[in-house]
N, C-alpha and C positions, 0 to 999 in steps of 0.2 A: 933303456931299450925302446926302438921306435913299437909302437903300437902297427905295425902292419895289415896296408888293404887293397886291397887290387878290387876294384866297382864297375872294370870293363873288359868281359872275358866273353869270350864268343865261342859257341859250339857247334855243333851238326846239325841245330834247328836256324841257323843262318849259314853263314860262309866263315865257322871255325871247323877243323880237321878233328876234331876229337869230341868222345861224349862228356856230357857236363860230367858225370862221374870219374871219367880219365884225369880231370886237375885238379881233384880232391888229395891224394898222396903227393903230388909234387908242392900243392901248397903249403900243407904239414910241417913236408920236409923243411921247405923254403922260409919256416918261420911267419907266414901269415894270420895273423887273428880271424882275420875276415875277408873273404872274396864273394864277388858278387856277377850274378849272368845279367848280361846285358845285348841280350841277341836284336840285332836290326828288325826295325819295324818300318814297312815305306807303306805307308797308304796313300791313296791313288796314285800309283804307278806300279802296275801290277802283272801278269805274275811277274817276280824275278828271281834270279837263282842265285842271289847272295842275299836276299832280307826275304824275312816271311810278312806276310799281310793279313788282315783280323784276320781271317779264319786260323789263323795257324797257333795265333797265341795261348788260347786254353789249353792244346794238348805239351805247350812246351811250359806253362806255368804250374800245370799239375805235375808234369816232370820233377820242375824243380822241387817244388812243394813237398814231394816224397822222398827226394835223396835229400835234403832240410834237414828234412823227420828223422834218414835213418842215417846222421852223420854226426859223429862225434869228434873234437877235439880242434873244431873250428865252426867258427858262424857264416854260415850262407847268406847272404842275401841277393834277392830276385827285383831284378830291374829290370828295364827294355832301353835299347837305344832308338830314338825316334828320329825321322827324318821333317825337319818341320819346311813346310810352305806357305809362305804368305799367303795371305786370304783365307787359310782353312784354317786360323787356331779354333773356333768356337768348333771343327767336327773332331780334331785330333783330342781338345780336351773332353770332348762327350765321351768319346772312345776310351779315352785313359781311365775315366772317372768311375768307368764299372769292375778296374782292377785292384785285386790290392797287391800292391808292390811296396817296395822299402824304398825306389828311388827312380827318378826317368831324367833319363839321359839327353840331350838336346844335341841332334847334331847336324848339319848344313854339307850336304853330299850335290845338291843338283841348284845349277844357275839356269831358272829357265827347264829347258827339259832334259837339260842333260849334265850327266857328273862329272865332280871337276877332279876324278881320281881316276877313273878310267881310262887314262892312255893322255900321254901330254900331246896327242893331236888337239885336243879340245884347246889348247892355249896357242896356236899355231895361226900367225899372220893376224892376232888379234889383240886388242891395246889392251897392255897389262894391267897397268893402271887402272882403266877403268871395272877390268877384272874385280882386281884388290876392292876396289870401293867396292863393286855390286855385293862381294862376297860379305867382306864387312857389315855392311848394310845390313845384311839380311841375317847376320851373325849377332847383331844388336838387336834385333825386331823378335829372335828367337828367347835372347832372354829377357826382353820388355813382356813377352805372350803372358808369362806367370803359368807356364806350361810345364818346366824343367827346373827338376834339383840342380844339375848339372851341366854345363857346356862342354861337349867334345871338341877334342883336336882343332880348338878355338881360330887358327889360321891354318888349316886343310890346303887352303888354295897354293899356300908352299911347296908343296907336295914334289913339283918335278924341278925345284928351283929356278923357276920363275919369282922375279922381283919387280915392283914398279920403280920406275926411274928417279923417284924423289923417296926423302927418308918414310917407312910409313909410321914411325912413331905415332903419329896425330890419330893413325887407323888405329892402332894399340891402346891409347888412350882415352879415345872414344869408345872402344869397345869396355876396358874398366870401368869407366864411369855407368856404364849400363849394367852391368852385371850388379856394381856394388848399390846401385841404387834400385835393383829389383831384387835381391838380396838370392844371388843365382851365385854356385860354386865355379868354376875352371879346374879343370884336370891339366897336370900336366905329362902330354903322354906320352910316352918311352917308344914308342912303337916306328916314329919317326923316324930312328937312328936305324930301321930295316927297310925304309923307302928309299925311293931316288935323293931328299933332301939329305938324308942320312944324318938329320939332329932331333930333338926334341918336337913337340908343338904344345903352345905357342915359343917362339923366338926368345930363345933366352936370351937376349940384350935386352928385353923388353918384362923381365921378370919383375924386376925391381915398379916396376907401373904398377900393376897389380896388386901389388903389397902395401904400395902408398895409399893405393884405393881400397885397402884392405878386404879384397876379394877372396872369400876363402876357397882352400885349393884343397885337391888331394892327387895323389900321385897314382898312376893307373898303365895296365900296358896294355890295353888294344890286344891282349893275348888271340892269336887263333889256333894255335896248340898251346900243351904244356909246358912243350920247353921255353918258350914265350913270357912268362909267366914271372913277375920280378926280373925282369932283363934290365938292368943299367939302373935300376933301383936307388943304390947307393950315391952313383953321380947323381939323381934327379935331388935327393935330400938336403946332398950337399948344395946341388946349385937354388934350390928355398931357402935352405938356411943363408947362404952370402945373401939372398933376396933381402933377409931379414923377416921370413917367415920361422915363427916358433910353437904353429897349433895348424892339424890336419881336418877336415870334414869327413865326419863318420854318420850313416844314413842307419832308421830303420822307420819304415811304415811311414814314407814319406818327412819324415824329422830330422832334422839337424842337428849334429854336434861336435865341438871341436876336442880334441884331443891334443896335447903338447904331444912333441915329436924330438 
């Protein structure tokens, strides 16, 4: 039986529709060992109404901290998904370094000042290509930082299906080799299959890379409600196992481990 964990679930303290307490029974249900909050964090760029910014973290980590305490029959753990920018890793790590968490999330939302999910005007009369690279880039530079257990939605910039005109395998590639050499997980995230690309992230032709660079993964849904929650699950398992993945990454208190699956 797979050991089950969902390590990206968002609730009312970012931009998910439900209290962390509302995905505790459907987890149960749903056969999870372990789920974990991992609400947005953007520092400097502020305010916003889908991520919270320091001030907001204490009252959403004593939250969790207390339904932790009074919850039985599954493991909580408490993450943050962070928004990383070149040139501030030494203030984002100052900032992390006075939490205690089980794991942080690394995730690449903004080229420049603005996000590359908010509305496919942002990719409109502009070279894809060089897109793809910027993002890439700055998608390697987040797990070179030694900032993050974790890499979100590792090609994001998919998102409205937009592609660059030549194979981007070499960007896939490049991007494993950084990850397995700063010894950084990838999720792979189910959540895709509810966007405009309507698949996974990252690109599963591109799974089997990964695996060769033996970058450890775990399988996660970007939940923002419950029902959300293990969506497409079984397909993600199955497409790691063809990868020739046979062991998941399981977090606590910042620590790695893998579990067969």
């Amino acid at each position: 039986m797979i050991y089950k964990t969902d390590y990206h679930i968002h609730s009312t303290f970012s931009d998910g529709k439900s209290l962390p307490e509302d995905y505790i029974a459907p987890a149960v249900k749903a056969g999870f060992r372990e789920i974990g909050f991992s609400e947005h964090l953007t520092l400097f760029r502020g305010p916003l109404d889908w991520s919270m910014d320091g001030n907001e973290v204490g009252s959403y980590l004593a939250h969790v901290r207390h339904l932790r305490e009074n919850t039985d029959g599954i493991t909580i753990r408490i993450g943050l998904e962070v928004d990383f920018f070149p040139g501030k890793e030494a203030e984002i790590r100052q900032f992390l370094d006075t939490l205690e968490l089980d794991y942080v999330i690394g995730s690449v939302h903004y080229l420049g000042e603005s996000p590359v999910d908010m509305g496919a005007e942002f990719y409109e009369g502009k070279n894809i290509n060089r897109i793809f690279g910027q993002y890439f880039e700055q998608v390697i530079s987040a797990a070179a930082s030694g900032i993050f257990d974790i890499i979100a939605h590792c090609d994001l910039v998919r998102i409205y299906g937009y592609a660059p005109s030549s194979n981007p395998e070499p960007l896939y590639r490049e991007m494993a080799k950084s990850l397995r050499k700063h010894d950084v997980a990838f999720e792979l995230n189910t959540n895709g299959r509810n966007r405009p690309i309507g698949d996974f992230y990252p690109d599963r032709r591109f799974l089997k890379i990964f695996r060769k660079e033996n970058v450890p993964v775990c399988v996660n849904s970007d939940a923002h409600a419950p029902l959300n929650l293990g969506q497409y699950f079984d397909e993600a398992y199955d497409l790691l196992r063809d990868a020739g993945y046979t062991e998941m990454a399981v977090f606590d208190r910042r620590e790695r481990y893998m579990i067969p699956f």
